[in-house]
C-alpha positions as CSV (number, residue, x, y, z in Angstrom):
1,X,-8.0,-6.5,45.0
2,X,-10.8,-8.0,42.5
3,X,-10.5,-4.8,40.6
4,X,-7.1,-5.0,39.9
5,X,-7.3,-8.8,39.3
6,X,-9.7,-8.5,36.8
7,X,-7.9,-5.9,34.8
8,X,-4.8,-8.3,34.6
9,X,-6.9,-11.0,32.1
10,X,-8.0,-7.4,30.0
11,X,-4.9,-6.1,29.7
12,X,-3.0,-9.8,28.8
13,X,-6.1,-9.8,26.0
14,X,-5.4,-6.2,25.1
15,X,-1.8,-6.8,24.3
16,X,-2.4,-9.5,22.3
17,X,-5.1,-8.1,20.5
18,X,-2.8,-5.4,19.6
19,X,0.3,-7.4,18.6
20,X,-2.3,-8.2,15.6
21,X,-2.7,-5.1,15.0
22,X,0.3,-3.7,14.7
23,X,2.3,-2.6,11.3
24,X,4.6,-4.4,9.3
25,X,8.5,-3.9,10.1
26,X,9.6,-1.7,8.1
27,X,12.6,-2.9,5.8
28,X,16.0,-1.1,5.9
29,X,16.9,1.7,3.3
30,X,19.9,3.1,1.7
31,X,21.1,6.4,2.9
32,X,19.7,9.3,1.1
33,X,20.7,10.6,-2.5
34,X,19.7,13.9,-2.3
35,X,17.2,13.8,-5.1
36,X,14.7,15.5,-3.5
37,X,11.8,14.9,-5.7
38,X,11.8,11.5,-4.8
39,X,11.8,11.4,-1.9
40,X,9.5,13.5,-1.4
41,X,6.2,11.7,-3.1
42,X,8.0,8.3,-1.5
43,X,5.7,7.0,1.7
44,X,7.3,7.1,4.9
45,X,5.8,3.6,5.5
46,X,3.8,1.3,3.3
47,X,0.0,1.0,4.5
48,X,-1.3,-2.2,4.1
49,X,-3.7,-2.1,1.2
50,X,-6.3,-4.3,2.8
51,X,-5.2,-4.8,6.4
52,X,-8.7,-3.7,8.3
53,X,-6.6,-4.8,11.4
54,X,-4.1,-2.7,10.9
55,X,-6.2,0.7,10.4
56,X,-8.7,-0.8,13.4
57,X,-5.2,-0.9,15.6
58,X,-4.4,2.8,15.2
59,X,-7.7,4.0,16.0
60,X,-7.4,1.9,19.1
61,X,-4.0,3.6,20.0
62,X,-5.4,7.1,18.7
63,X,-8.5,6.2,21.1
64,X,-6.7,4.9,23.7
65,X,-4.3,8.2,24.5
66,X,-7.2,10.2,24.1
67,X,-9.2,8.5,26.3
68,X,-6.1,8.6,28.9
69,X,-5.5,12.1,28.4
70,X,-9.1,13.4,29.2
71,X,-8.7,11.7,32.6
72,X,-5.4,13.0,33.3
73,X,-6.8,16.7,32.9
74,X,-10.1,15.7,34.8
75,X,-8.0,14.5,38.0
76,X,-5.1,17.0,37.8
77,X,-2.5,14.9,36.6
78,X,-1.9,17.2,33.5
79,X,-2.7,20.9,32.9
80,X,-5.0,22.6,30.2
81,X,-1.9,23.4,27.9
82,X,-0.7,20.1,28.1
83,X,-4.0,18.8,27.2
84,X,-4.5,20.7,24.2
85,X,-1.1,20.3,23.2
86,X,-1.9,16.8,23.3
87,X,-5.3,17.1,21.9
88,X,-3.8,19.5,18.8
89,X,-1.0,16.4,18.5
90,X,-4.4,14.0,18.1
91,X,-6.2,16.3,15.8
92,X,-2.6,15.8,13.7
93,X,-2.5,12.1,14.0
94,X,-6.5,11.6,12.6
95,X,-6.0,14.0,9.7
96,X,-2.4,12.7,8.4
97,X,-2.7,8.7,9.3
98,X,-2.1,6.7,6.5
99,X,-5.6,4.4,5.0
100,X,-5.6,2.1,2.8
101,X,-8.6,0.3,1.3
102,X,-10.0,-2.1,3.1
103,X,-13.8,-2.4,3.9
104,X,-12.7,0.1,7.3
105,X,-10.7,2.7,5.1
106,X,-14.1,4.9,4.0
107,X,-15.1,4.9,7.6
108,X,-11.6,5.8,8.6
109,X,-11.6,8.6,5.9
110,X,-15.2,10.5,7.2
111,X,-13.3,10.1,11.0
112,X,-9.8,12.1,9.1
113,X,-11.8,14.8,7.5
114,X,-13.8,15.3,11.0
115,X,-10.6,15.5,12.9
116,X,-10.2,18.8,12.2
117,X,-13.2,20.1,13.8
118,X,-12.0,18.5,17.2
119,X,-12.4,15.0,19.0
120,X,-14.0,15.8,21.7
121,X,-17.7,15.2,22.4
122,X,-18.7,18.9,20.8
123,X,-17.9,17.6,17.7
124,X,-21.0,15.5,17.1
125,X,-19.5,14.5,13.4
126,X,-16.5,13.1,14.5
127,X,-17.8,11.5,17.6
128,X,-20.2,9.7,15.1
129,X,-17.7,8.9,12.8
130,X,-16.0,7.1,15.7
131,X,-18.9,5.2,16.3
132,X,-19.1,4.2,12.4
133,X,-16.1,3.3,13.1
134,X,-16.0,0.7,15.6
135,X,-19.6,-1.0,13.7
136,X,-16.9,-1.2,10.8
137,X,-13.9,-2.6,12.2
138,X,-16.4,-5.0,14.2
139,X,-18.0,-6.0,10.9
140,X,-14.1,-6.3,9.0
141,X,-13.6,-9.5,12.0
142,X,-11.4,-6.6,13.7
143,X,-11.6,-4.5,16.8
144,X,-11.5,-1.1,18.3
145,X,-10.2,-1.6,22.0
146,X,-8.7,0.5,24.6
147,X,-9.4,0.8,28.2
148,X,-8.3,2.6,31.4
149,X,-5.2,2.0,33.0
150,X,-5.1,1.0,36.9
151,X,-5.0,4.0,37.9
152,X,-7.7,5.1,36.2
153,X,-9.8,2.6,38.1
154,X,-9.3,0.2,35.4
């Protein structure tokens, strides 16, 4: 019972923490014209040039279903081709999400172009990368946070 008690106050913090973090709304557009070349170099959202909380925030969702995901395959809850389906949809998400350029973004970019290789432990660039990473967002004033979920003894 003091396990799950505890985990309320961390989760209450984590949700506000991440309200911060979380990008702009995105403003309604017209229906398409059918020029093709514009739309096509046009940004499927606009990236805060110099939000480090906003590029902090997405490694802390990209982080947190990763994290979530290696549990779930450790205790059965999800199969080896869901995982790597999952893991090949993460690979995806580091080496396309959108940087901008804040004092977070070159740490963000050597983490994107390490992706690749995997994000799992084997892939000793990457996983020190990630901890660049969170020594960056720290130093920005932002976070890196995720945790387990209850019923991953969180």
């Amino acid at each position: 019972m003091t396990r799950r008690i505890a985990v309320l106050p961390a989760l209450i913090i984590a949700t506000f923490v991440m309200a911060g973090c979380s990008a702009p709304e995105a403003e309604p557009t017209s229906a398409p014209t059918g020029d093709s070349e514009s739309s096509a170099t046009s940004p499927l959202m606009d990236v805060p040039s110099s939000d480090a909380n906003w590029e902090c925030g997405h490694v802390s969702a990209l982080l947190g279903i990763q994290t979530r995901s290696e549990w779930e395959l450790e205790n059965g809850v999800i199969d080896q081709a869901t995982f790597d389906a999952r893991a090949a949809g993460l690979v995806d998400a580091w080496t396309q999400l959108p940087q901008g350029q804040s004092d977070v973004s070159p740490a963000l970019q050597e983490a994107s172009a390490a992706a690749p290789d995997g994000i799992g432990g084997e892939n000793v660039v990457f996983t020190r990368a990630i901890d660049s990473l969170g020594s960056t967002c720290d130093a920005a004033g932002s976070v890196v946070i995720f945790g387990t979920l209850p019923e991953m003894g969180g």
